[in-house]
N, C-alpha and C positions, 0 to 999 in steps of 0.2 A: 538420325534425330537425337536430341538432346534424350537421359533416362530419364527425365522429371514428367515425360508424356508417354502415352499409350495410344494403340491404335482403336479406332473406330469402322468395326468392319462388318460391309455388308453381307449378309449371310448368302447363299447360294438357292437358287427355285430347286424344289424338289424334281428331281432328275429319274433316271434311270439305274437299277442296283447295277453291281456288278462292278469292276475293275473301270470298262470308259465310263461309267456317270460319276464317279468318285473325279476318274481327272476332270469332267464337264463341272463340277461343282467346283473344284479347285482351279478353273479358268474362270468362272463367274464371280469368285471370291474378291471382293476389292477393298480397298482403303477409302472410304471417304471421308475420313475427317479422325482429328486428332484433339483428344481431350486432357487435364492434366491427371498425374495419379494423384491419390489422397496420401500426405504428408503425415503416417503415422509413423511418430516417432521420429528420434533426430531434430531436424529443424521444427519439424511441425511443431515439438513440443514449445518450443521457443515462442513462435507464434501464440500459441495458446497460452502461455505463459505472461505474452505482453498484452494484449488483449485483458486479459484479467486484471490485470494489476492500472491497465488504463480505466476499466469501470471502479477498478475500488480506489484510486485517486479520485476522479471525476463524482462520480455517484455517489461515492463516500462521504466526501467535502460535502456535496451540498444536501446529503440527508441527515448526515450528523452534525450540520450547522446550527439546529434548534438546541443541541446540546450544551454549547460554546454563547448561545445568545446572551443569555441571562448573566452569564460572567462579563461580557462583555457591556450589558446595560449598564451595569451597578460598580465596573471598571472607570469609564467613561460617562457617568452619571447621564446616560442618554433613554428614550424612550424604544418602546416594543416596536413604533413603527419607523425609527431609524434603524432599527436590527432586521426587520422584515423585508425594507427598502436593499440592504446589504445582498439577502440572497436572492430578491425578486431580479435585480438587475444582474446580479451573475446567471440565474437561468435563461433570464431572458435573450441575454447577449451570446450565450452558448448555443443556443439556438438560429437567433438572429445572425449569426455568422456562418453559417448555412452555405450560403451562398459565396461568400468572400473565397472559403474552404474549398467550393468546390471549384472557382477560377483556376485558384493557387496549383490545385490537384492537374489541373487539365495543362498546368506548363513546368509545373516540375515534380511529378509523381504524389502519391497517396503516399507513399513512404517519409519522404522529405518534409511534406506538410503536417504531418504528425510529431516528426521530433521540433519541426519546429513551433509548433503547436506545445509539446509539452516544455519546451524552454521557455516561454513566454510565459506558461500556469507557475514554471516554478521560479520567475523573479517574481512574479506578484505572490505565490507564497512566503518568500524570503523577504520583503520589503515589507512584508504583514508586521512581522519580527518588531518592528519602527516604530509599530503607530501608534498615535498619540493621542485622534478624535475620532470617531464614526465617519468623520468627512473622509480621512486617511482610507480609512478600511473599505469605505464607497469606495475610491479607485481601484488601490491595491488586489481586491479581492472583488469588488463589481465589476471592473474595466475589465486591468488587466488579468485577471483569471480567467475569466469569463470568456474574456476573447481568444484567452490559449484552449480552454477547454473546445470552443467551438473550432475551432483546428484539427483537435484533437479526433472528434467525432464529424465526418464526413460524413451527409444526406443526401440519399437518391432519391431523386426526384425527377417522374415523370415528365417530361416535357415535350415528345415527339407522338405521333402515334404509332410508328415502331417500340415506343419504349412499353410501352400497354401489351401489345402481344407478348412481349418479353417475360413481365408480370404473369401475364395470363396464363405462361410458360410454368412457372416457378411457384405460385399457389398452389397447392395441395389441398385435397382433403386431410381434414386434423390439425391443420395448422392453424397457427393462431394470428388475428388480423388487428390492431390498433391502429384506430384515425377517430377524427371529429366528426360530427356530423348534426342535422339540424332536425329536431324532435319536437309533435306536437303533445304537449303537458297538458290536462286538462286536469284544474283543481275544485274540490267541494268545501261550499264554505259552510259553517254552522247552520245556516238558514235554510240551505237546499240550493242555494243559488251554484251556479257550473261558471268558470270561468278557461279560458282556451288560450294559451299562448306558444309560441316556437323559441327553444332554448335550444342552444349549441351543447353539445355534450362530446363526452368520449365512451366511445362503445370499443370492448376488448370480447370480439368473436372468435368461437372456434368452428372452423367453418366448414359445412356439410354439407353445401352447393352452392358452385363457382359458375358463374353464364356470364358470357363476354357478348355487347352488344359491338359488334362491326360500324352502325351507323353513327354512331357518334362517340364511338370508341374508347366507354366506357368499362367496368369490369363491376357485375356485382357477384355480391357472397353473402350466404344465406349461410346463418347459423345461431349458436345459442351463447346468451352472456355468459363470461365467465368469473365478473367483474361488476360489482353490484356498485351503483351509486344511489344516488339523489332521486332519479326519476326512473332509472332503467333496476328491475331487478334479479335475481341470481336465478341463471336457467332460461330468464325469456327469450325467446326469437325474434332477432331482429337482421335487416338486407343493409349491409355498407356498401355504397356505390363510390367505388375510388375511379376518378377522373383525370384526367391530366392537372400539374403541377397539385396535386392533393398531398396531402405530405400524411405519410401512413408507417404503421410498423408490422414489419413481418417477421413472426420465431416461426423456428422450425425444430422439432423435434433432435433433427440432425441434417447439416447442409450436406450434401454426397458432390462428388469432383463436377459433374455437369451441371448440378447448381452454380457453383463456384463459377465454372468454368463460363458460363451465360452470364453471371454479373458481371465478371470480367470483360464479353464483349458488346455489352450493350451501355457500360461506360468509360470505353477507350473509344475519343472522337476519331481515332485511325482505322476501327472498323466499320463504321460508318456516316464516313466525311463521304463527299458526291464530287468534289475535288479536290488534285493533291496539284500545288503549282509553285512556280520558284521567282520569285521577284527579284530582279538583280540588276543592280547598277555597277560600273567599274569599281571591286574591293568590296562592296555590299550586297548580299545578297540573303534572304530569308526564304525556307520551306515553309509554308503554308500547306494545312489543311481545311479544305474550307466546307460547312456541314451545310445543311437548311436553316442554321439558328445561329449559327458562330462560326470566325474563323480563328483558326486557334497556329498562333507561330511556334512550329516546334525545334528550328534551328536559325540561328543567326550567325551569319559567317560575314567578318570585316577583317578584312585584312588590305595592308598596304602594298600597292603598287607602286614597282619604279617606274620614273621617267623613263619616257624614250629619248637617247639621244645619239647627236648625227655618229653616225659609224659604227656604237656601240648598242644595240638592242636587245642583246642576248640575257641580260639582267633583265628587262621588261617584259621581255617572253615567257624565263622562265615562273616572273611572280604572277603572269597567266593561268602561265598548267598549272600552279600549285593551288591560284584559286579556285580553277574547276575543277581541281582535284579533291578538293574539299567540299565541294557543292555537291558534287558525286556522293562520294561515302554519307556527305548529310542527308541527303536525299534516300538512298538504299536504306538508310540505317531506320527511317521513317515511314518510308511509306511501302505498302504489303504489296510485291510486283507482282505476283502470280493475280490481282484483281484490276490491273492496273489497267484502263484503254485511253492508247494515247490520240488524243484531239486534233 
């Protein structure tokens, strides 16, 4: 096995002392599963290295845009709510791209959609360089940034009900929970009069019970604000029920390798596609994974075929085996055999 993993092994039933329970526990001993080790140091640091320096491009730019505003008003003799307009549409589309980001991820890796993610933030940074009106810096830094930034930050998002146990997996006690959610406000007016409405809010819980409802396979978490606004204040207890496609945020003190190692397989469609199948016509042929929600093409293989001709077929034979030769290794290279049952 590859050194980047370690084993997973199950301990032995307590036995009998002596010389033969020691070998009895040492026949009972087995491997069931394999986890990665934790990357300290060396590359890890690299990792954590990019990471960083992606939130302080990202998060940087748009919380220190208030500081650039004002120069840019009385630059371009424009108003507060054409500079407002500027960062509201770069968050908004960083977000909003959510989804584009996570297609991209599912056909050519998290890795590749990031740099290309950050190439795209830094031509709209460098085209910024240009501009000439607020309409300019509307693209340059609304569009295009915006849409690199949301590349850049890739969101998981619930959408199975396997993915909920998953979550339910990886919740902690002490951890902290951000999402939205819908709250009854009740305000007093001068007069004595009460008035009652439902406002969407953001609640940031530290959460100190976690209960997973099976029947409609929800997940709530009970805990206390830690994050005072408008209507909720510092300390109160309040229940976040995250649902499926709920878009929420999880810190953790510290992610340990089997955290990691479960994000990892609850957002790879190869761990849990329901089929893996190969469509192929002569010279064309694609691996398919196909889930309960998506089918996602992980190889395409075209290649040309020779004719057959009279006497001479040993040239269309062999662009045969070459293409099943290639549909083969696409296939291994994709899909996990030791889960495989063939149809």
């Amino acid at each position: 096995m590859s050194n980047n993993r370690q084993k997973i092994i199950q301990p032995a039933a307590e036995g009998s002392g002596g010389r033969e329970g020691e070998e009895q526990k040492d026949d009972q001993r087995r491997v069931i599963g394999w986890c990665p080790k934790a990357l300290d140091g060396g590359y890890g640091w690299v990792v954590v290295f990019g990471s960083f320096m992606i939130h302080v491009f990202a998060d940087g730019f748009v919380y220190s845009f208030g500081v650039i505003a004002e120069s840019l008003i009385g630059e371009f003799q424009s108003t507060n709510t054409e500079a407002s307009t500027i960062l509201s549409l770069l968050t908004g589309l960083m977000l909003a791209a959510g989804p584009l980001a996570s297609a991209i991820c599912n056909r050519i890796g998290c890795r590749v959609t990031t740099i290309i993610g950050a190439l795209i933030a830094s031509v709209g940074c460098a085209i910024s360089f240009f501009a000439y009106s607020m309409n300019y810096l509307l693209f340059s830094v609304g569009i295009v940034m915006g849409i690199g930034f949301g590349l850049i930050f890739v969101r998981l998002i619930c959408e199975e009900d396997e993915d909920m146990w998953h979550i339910y997996n990886l919740v902690r006690i002490g951890d902290v929970v951000r999402s939205s959610t819908m709250r009854k406000v009740t305000n007093e007016t001068s007069t004595g009069s009460k008035t009652s409405q439902r406002v969407q809010i953001t609640l940031t819980i530290e959460v100190e019970t976690i209960n997973f409802d099976s029947s409609v396979c929800a997940l709530h978490l009970k805990g206390k604000n830690i994050k005072e606004n408008q209507h909720v204040k510092l300390g109160a207890y309040h229940t976040l029920d995250l649902e499926l496609n709920r878009v929420f945020t999880l810190e953790k003190p510290c992610w340990d390798a089997m955290d990691l190692h479960r994000l990892e397989l609850c957002s790879d469609i190869a761990n849990k596609a329901d089929v893996a199948g190969i469509v192929m016509h002569e010279g064309l042929a694609n691996v398919c994974l196909i889930g309960s929600s998506m089918t996602v093409v992980k190889s395409k293989i075209d290649m040309q075929i020779a004719r057959k001709r009279k006497g001479l077929t040993s040239q269309h034979d062999k662009s045969l085996v070459a293409f099943m030769n290639a549909i083969c290794v696409a296939f291994f290279r994709h899909v996990n055999i030791e889960v495989l049952t063939l149809l």
